[in-house]
C-alpha positions in Angstrom: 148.1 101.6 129.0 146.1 98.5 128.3 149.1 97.2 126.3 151.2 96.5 129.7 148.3 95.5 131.4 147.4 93.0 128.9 150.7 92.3 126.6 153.2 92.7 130.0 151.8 90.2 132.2 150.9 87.3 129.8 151.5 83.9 131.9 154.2 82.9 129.1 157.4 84.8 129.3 158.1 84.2 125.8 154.6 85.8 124.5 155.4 89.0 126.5 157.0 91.4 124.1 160.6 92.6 123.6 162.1 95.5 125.9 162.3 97.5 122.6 158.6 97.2 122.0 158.1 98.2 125.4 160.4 101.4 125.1 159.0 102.3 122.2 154.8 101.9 123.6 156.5 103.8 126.6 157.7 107.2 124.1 154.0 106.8 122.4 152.7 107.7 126.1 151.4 111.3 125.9 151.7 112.5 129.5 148.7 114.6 129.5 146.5 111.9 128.9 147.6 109.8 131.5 147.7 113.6 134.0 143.8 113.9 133.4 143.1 110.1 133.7 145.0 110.4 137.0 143.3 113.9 138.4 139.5 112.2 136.6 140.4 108.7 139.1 141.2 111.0 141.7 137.9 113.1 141.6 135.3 109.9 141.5 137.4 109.1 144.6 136.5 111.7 146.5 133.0 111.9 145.0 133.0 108.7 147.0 134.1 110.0 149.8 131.3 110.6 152.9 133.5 113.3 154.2 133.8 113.8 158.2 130.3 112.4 158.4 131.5 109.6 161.1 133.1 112.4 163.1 131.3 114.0 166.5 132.6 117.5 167.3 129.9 118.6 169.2 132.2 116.9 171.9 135.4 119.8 171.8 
């Protein structure tokens, strides 16, 4: 994924690379990989989370 992050976005349109070179990096993506990077992001970010710690139920 660094490729369009880093070849995709260059500040000079004509260093970017061609739509075929972009097809072709998208085929080479293995959907797995980028499912478990997705779920793994997901996790840390409710690791992160403190939960319902701001909430008062002793009120209901």
């Amino acid at each position: 994924m660094n490729f369009f992050r880093l070849e995709c976005w260059r500040n000079k349109p004509d260093e970017r690379p061609e739509i075929n070179q972009v097809i072709s990096e998208l085929n080479n993506v293995n959907p797995e990989i980028n499912f478990n990077f997705q779920v793994n992001e997901l996790t840390e970010e409710l690791k992160n989370e403190d939960g319902f710690s701001d909430c008062d139920l002793s009120n209901y």
